[in-house]
C-alpha positions, 0 to 999 in steps of 0.5 A: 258547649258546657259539655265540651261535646258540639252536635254536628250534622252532615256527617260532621261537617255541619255544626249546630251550636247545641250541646251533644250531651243536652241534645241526647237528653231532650231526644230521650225527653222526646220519647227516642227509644235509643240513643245512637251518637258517633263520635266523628272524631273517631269514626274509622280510626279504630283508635277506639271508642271516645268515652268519655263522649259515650259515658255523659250521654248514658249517664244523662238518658234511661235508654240503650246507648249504642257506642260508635266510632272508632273500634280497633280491637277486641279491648274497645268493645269491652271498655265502650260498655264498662267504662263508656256505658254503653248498652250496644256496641256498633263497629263497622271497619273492624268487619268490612276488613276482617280484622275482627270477626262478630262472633270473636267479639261476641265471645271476647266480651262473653269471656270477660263476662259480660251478657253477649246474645251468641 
């Protein structure tokens, strides 16, 4: 792949050949309103977003991207926005298992100055 990122499908057990980075960019060229990539190397690991993964997509497309897969603690949320560009952050294990709260993240980030909808 000429991003290093291959899109899967079938909760990643499927791989298509495309580019992941070239498949977000024709999604937004298609008229997608959001760009939502997970990064199944991460998903559940709480290790932290991939951003890298995240950064070459929002630089590519003009719509929200939403960071998911992998947030473990409250520094994840932040650098899936400062340094992965994301515009929505998705996290799910975190909250299932009451490690992190929604309304503790939401006042983290807003504490580190970011814009946060409490």
């Amino acid at each position: 792949m000429p991003s290093g990122f291959e899109l899967v499908v079938s909760g990643g057990t499927k791989p298509t050949g495309k580019d992941a980075i070239a498949w977000a960019q024709e999604c937004w060229n298609r008229g997608a309103g959001a760009i939502l990539p997970t990064s199944m190397d991460g998903d559940g690991t709480q290790a932290g977003y991939d951003l890298e993964f995240t950064k070459a997509i929002s630089d590519v497309v003009d719509v929200p991207v939403i960071a998911s897969g992998g947030a473990g603690k409250l520094e994840h949320f932040y650098e899936g926005v400062v340094k992965g560009g994301a515009d929505i952050l998705l996290a799910a294990s975190v909250f299932h298992f009451r490690i992190l709260s929604i309304k503790g993240v939401k006042e983290y980030l807003r504490g580190k100055g970011l814009q946060v909808n409490l």
